[in-house]
N, C-alpha and C positions, 0 to 999 in steps of 0.2 A: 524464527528461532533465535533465542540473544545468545550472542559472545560475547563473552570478556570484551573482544578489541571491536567489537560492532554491534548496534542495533541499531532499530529505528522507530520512531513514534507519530501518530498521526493526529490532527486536531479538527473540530468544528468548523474551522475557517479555511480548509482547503490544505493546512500546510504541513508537511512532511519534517520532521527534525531528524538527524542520526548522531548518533554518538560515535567517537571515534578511538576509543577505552579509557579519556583523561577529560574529555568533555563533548557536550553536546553544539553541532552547529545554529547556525541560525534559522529559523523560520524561512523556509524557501516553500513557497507559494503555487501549488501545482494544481490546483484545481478551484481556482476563481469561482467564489460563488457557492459554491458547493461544499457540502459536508464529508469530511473521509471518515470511513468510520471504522475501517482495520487493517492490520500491514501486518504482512508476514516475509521474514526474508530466510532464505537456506543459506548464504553465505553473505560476505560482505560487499560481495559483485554482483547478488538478485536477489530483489525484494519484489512484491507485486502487491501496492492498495488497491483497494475499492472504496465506492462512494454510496449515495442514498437515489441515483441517478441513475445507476447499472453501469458506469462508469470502471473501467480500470487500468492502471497504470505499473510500470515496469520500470523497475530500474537497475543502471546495469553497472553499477560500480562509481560513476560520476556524475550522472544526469538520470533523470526523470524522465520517459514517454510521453505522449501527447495521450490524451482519454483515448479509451479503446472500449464501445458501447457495447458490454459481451450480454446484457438482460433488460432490453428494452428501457423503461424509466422506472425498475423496483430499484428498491432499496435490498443494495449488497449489506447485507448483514455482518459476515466473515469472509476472511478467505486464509487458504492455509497454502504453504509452498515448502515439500519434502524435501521438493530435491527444485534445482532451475529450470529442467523439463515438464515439471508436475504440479499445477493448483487447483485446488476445488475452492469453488464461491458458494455461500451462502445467503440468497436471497429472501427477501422480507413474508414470500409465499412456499418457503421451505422449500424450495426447490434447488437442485444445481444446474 
């Protein structure tokens, strides 16, 4: 979900960007290799992407997780985050 004073964006090359309400950081690199293909964050202390990998990551306000393999090697399609207790992923076989 975006804030005013927070979001964040994911790209083909693995890298995560966030905006901070006056501008966007730089390209930080969190999945070598790999494609992120969406980020959802509930506040500006949790976010959660996913990849094309089954891959997903977590972030908790200042860093980024290491990959967390939650769907074997499909491709995460979506993932949504209500609240920082609660996300659903959408994989490439419709499934969560």
């Amino acid at each position: 979900m975006p804030h005013a004073s927070f979001c964040a964006a994911v790209d083909g090359s693995g890298n995560v960007l966030t905006y901070n309400g006056s501008s966007w950081s730089s390209p930080d690199r969190i999945d070598p290799g790999n494609e992120l293909t969406r980020v959802s964050c509930s506040s500006a202390s949790f976010c959660a992407a996913v990849d094309m990998n089954g891959n997903a990551f977590t972030y908790n306000g200042s860093s980024w997780s290491e990959p967390d393999k939650i769907d074997g090697n499909q491709w995460l399609y979506s993932v949504s985050c209500p609240t920082a207790s609660f996300c659903v992923a959408l994989d490439s076989w419709a499934t969560s």
